[in-house]
N, C-alpha and C positions, 0 to 999 in steps of 0.2 A: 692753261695747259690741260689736254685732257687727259683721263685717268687712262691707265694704261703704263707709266712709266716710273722706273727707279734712278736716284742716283748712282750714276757711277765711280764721278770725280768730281771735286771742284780746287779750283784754282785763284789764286791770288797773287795778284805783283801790285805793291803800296807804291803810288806815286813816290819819284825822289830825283834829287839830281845828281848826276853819273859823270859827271866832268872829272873824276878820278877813278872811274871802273867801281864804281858800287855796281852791289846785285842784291836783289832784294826777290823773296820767291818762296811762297805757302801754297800745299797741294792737301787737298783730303783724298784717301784712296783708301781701297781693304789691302792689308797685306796678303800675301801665300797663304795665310790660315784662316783670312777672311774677315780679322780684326780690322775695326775703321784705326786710320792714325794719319796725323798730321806731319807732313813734312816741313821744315822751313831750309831756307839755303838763305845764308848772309855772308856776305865779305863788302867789307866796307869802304874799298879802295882797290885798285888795282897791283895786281900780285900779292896782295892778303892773304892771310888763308880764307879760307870759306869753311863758315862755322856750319855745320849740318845737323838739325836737332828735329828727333821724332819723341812726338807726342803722344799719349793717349788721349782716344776718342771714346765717349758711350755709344755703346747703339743707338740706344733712347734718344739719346741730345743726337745724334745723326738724321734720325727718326723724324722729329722736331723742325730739322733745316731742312730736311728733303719735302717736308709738308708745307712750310713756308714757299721753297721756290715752286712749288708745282701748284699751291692754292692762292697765290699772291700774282702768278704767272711774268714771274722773275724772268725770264727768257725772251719775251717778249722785248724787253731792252735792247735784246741784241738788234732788234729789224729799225730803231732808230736813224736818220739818216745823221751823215757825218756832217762834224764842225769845221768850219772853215781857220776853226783855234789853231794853233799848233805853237809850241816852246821850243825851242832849239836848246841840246842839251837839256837835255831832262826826261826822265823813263815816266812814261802816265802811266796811272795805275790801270789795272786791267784785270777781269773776272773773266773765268771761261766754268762752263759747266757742261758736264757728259751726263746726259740723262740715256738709259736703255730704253727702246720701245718694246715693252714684255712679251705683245703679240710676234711680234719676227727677231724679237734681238740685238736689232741692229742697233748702234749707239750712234745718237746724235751731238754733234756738236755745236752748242753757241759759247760764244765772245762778248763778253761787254767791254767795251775799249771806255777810257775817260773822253776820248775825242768825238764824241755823239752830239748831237742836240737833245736834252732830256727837259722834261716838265719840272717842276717845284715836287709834285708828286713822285714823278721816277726818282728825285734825290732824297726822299723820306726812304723810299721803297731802298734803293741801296746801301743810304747809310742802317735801314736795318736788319739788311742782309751781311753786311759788314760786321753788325755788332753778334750775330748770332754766329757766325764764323767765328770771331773771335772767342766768345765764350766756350766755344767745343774742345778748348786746347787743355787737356788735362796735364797730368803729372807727367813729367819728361821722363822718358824709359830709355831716350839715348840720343848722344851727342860726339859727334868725331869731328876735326880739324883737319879738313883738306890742305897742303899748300899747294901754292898755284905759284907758275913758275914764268 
């Protein structure tokens, strides 16, 4: 990836199977004040409630992830061609990331879908972009109970 670009957002849905309306769904974003923080959305069955929990993020450890995917060239993933895989009943996990291009603005988006063809190398490279995503979740600042009807 060349220099020139910031994180915007990133996204996570953890493979699972949904044969009863699971939802599974992690986003990194700055708030209105321009704090990094973690969203997740869970409801575990259909008409659950859907648990909604935001997280604290550091800059720094944000800092960290955004230098990994833009010095590791994370994004790259997405131009993979597709797998002829496919599971019936069942959400594949998936990565999406918004990087800005600082020169004009504009934000780009890529997808990493599980349905790729990846190398042994592309699944080091994910599972440690996985592990570094996960570690950014600080101390929970809040949690509210949607029902779903």
């Amino acid at each position: 990836m060349k220099k020139g670009y910031i994180l915007k957002a990133y996204s996570y849905s953890p493979g699972y199977s949904d044969m009863r309306g699971a939802y599974h769904y992690l986003r990194l974003a700055q708030n209105k004040e321009g704090e990094w923080r973690i969203i997740s959305e869970d409801r575990e069955y259909y008409n659950a409630p859907t648990v909604i929990t935001e997280y604290e993020v550091s800059k720094e450890d944000v800092l960290e992830f955004e230098n990994f995917i833009l010095t590791k060239h994370v994004v790259s993933l997405s131009k993979r061609l597709k797998s002829k895989r496919f599971i019936t009943d069942y959400s594949p996990w998936s990565i999406s990331i918004d990087l800005e291009n600082t020169k004009n603005k504009k934000v780009e988006y890529y997808t990493i879908p599980q349905y790729n063809v990846y190398t042994p190398m592309d699944y080091k490279k994910i599972e440690k972009l996985k592990e570094l995503f996960n570690a950014l979740q600080g101390k929970v600042i809040s949690e509210k109970v949607e029902k779903n009807d």
